[in-house]
BADRENDO-79293 format. One record per residue (C-alpha): residue in three letters; chain; z negated, x, y. Coordinates in steps of 0.5 Angstrom, whole numbers, plus 2048, in hexadecimal, padded with zeros to 3 digits. Layout:
> ALA_A_Z_X_Y
...
end
This chain:
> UNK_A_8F2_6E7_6C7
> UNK_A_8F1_6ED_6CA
> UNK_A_8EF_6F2_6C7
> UNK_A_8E9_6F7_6C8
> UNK_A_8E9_6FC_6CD
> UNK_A_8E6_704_6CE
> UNK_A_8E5_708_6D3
> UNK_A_8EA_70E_6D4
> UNK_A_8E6_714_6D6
> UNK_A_8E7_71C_6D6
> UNK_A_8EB_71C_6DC
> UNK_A_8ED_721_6E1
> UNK_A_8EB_722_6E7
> UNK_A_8EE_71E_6EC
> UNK_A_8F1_718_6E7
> UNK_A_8EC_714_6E5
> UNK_A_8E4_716_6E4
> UNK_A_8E2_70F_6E0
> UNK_A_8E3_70E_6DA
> UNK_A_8E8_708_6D5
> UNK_A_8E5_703_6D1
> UNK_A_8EA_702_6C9
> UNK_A_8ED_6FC_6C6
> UNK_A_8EF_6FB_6BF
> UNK_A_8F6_6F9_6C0
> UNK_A_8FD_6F9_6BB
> UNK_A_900_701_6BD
> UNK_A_904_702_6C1
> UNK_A_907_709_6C2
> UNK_A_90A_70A_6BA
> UNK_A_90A_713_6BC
> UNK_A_90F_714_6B6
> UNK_A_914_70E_6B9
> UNK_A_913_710_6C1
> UNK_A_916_717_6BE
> UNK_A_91C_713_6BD
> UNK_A_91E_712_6C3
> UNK_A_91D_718_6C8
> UNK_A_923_719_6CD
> UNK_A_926_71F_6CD
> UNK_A_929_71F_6D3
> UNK_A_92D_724_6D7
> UNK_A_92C_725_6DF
> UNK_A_933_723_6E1
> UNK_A_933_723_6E9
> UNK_A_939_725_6EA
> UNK_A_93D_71D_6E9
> UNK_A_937_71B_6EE
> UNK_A_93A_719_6F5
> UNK_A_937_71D_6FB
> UNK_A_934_716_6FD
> UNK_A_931_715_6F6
> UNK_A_92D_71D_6F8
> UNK_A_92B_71B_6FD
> UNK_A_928_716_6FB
> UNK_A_925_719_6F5
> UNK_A_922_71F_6FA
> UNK_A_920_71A_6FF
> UNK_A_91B_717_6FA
> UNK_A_91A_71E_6F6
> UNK_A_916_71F_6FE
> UNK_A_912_719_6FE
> UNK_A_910_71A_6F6
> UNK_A_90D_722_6F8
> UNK_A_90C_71F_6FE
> UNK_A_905_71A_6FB
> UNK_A_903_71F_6F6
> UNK_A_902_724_6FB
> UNK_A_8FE_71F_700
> UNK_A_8FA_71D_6FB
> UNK_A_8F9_724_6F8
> UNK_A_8F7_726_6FF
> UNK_A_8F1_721_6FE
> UNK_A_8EF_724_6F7
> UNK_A_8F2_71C_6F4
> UNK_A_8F9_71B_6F0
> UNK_A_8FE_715_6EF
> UNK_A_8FA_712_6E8
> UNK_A_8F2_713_6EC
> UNK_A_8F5_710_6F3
> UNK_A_8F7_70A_6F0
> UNK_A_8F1_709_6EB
> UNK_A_8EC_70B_6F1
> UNK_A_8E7_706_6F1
> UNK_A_8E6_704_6EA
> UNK_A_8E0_706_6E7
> UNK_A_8E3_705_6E0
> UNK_A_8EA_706_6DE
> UNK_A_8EC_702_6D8
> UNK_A_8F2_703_6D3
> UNK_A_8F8_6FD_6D3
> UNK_A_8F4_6FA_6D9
> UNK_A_8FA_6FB_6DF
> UNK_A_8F7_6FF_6E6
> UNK_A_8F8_6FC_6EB
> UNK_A_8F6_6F6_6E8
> UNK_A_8FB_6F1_6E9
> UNK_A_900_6F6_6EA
> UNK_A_903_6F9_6F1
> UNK_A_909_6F4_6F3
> UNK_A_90E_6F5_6F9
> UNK_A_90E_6ED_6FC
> UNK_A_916_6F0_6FE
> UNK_A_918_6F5_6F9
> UNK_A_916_6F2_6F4
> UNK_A_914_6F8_6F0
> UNK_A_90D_6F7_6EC
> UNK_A_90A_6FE_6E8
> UNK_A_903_6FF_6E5
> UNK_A_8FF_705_6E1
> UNK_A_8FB_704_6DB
> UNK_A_8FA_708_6D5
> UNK_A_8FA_707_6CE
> UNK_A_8F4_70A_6C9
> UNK_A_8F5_711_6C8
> UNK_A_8F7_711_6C1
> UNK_A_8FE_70C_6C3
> UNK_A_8FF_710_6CA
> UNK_A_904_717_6CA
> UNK_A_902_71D_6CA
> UNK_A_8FE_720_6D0
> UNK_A_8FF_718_6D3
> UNK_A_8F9_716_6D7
> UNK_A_8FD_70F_6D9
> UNK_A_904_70C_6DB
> UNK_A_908_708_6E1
> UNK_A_90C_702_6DF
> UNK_A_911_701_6E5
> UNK_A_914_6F9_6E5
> UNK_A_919_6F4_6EA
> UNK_A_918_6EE_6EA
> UNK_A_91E_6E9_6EB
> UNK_A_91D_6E8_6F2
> UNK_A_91F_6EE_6F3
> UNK_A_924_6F0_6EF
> UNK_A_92C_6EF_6F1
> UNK_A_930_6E9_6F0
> UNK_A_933_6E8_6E9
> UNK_A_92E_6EB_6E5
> UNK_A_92C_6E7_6E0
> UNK_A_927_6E8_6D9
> UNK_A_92A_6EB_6D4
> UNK_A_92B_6E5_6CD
> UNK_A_927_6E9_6CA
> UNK_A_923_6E5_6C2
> UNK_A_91D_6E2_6C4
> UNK_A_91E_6E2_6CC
> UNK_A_91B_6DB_6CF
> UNK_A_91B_6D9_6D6
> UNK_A_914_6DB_6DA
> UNK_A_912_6D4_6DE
> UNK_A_914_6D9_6E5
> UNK_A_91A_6DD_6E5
> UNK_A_918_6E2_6EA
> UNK_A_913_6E4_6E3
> UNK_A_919_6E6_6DF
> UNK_A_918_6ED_6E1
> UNK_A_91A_6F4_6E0
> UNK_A_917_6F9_6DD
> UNK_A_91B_6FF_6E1
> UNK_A_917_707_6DD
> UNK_A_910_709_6DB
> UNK_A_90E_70F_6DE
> UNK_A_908_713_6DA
> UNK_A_902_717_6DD
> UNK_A_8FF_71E_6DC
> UNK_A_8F8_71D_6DC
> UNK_A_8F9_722_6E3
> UNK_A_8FD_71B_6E5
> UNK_A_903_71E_6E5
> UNK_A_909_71A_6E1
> UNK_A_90C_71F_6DC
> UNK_A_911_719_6D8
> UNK_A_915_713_6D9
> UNK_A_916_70E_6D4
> UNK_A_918_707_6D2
> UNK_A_915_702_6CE
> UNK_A_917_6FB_6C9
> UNK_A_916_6F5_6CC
> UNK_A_910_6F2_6C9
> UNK_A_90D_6F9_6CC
> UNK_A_90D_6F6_6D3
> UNK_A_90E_6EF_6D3
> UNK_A_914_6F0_6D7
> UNK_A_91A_6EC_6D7
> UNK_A_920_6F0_6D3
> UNK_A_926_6F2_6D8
> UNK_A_92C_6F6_6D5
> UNK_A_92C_6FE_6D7
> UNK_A_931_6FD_6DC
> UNK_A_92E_6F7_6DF
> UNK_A_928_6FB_6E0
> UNK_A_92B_701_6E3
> UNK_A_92E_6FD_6E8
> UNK_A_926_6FB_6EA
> UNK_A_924_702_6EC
> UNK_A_926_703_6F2
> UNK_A_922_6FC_6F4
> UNK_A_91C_6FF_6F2
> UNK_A_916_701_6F7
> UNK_A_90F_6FF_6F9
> UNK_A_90F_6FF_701
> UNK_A_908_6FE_703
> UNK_A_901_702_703
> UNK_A_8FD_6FE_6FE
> UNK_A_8FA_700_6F8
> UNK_A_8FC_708_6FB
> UNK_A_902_70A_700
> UNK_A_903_711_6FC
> UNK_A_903_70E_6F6
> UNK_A_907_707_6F8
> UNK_A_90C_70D_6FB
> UNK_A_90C_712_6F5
> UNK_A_90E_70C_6EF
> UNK_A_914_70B_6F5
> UNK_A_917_712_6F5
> UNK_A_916_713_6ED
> UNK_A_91B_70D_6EC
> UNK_A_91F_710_6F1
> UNK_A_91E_717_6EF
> UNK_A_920_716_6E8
> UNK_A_925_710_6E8
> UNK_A_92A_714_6E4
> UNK_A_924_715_6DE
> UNK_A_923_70E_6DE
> UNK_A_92A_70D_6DE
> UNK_A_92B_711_6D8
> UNK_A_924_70E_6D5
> UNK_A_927_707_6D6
> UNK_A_92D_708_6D2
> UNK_A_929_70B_6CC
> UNK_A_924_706_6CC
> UNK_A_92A_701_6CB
> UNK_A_92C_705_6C5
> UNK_A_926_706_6C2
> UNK_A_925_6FF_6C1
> UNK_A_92C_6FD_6BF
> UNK_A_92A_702_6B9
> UNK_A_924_700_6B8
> UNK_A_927_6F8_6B8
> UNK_A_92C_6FB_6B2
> UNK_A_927_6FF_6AF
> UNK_A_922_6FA_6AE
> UNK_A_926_6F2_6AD
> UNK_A_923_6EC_6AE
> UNK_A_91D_6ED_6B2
> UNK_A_91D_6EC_6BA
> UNK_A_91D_6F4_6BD
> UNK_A_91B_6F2_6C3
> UNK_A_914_6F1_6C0
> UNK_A_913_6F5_6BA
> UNK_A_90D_6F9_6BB
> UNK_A_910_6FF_6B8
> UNK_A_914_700_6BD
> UNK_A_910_701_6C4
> UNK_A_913_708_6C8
> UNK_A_91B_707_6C7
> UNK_A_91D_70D_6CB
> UNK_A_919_713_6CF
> UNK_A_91A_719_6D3
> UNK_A_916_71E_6D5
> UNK_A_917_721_6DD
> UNK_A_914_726_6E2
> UNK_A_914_723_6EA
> UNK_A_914_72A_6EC
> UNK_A_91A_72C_6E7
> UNK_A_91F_726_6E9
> UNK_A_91E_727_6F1
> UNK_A_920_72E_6F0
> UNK_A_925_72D_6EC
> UNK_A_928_727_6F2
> UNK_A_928_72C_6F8
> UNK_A_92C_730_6F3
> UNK_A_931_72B_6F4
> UNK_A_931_72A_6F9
> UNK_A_931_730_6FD
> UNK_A_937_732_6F8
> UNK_A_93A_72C_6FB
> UNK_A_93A_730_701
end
């Protein structure tokens, strides 16, 4: 049964200027766990190829590139994709339905918990995925407790890294989550890496810039993400050891299995550096 909804409120200007409706449902963000599972990563852009920058300072241009438009308007990332939404409800997924790439495969959607199971300062967050028909040949679900065969193989999705917003609509962190958070199908780190490359939503609809930005995000921070992956996997490994005989894949004391915070700004600095350095 779902559960009861509320309505988010409090907004800042351009996000979203409704409200979310509350639901009475098991917590989902444990604090004193999700500190746990911070990344302490180091920037090493240095190891990168040059091909592998390029790629990332490609994508750091169309992520400035839809703030930019959409702040010339007065709107931003969280607000475009709510337009036309009198009411913003916490767990509903926005758009409804979904945004879905019919030849990418990549699927994403935003939503918010209630403020008391959200991160500091976070109004909402993405969840990016891909869906089988999109993924190379050879990856196959992790065999994994618990795991049963959808009726459709293309609904044995990945879940590839949550992106969480500032009520301003700028992401401040990445992070990743358990299983049972998503409803995804498990793949192992190294199945998922090999997925991030494939990801992209290619088309117009719901929003264009926001459609491009969600793209270059997952580009921009693939060697986060990359890092972020791994940890997860650590991190549920030593939650299985530490806690035997239940099912880690659906405890609910474990949600958020590994996060780091980001600045757009900071890392596409930091790729020109390297790359002009390669010069």
């Amino acid at each position: 049964m779902p559960p009861d909804r509320g309505i988010v409120v409090g907004l800042s200007p351009g996000v979203f200027s409704g409200g979310v409706a509350g639901h009475e449902r098991e917590t989902m963000r444990i604090e004193t766990a999700v500190g746990l599972y911070e990344v302490r990563y180091a920037e090493s852009l240095e190891s990168l190829s040059t091909e592998a920058l390029e790629t990332m300072a490609g994508a750091g241009q169309e992520v400035i590139e839809a703030h930019r438009v959409l702040a010339k308007t007065g709107d931003n990332l969280v607000g475009e994709l709510l337009r036309g939404h009198e009411n913003f409800f916490e767990w509903d997924h926005y758009p409804p339905g979904d945004v879905y790439d019919g030849e990418s495969h990549g699927q994403y959607y935003y939503h918010a918990h209630p403020p008391d199971q959200r991160f500091e300062n976070e109004h909402g967050h993405f969840h990016t995925f891909l869906r089988p028909k999109g993924m190379p040949a050879g990856i196959e679900p992790a065999p994994v407790p618990g795991f049963k065969k959808p009726d459709d193989p293309d609904d044995e999705l990945s879940h590839l890294i949550a992106i969480a917003m500032t009520k301003e609509g700028f992401p401040f962190r990445l992070f990743t989550v358990n299983r049972w958070v998503t409803g995804e199908v498990w793949y192992t780190a190294g199945d998922v890496i090999a997925l991030l490359d494939r990801f992209e939503i290619d088309h117009a609809r719901p929003s264009w810039p926001v459609n491009r930005w969600i793209t270059g995000m997952v580009a921009l921070f693939k060697p986060q993400i990359v890092a972020l992956l791994e940890a997860r996997d650590r991190a549920v490994a030593d939650w299985a050891a530490a806690h035997p005989g239940g099912d880690v894949y659906e405890d609910r004391e474990l949600e958020v299995t590994s996060y780091l915070d980001i600045s757009v700004d900071e890392h596409v600095r930091a790729v020109a550096r390297a790359l002009i350095a390669r010069n």
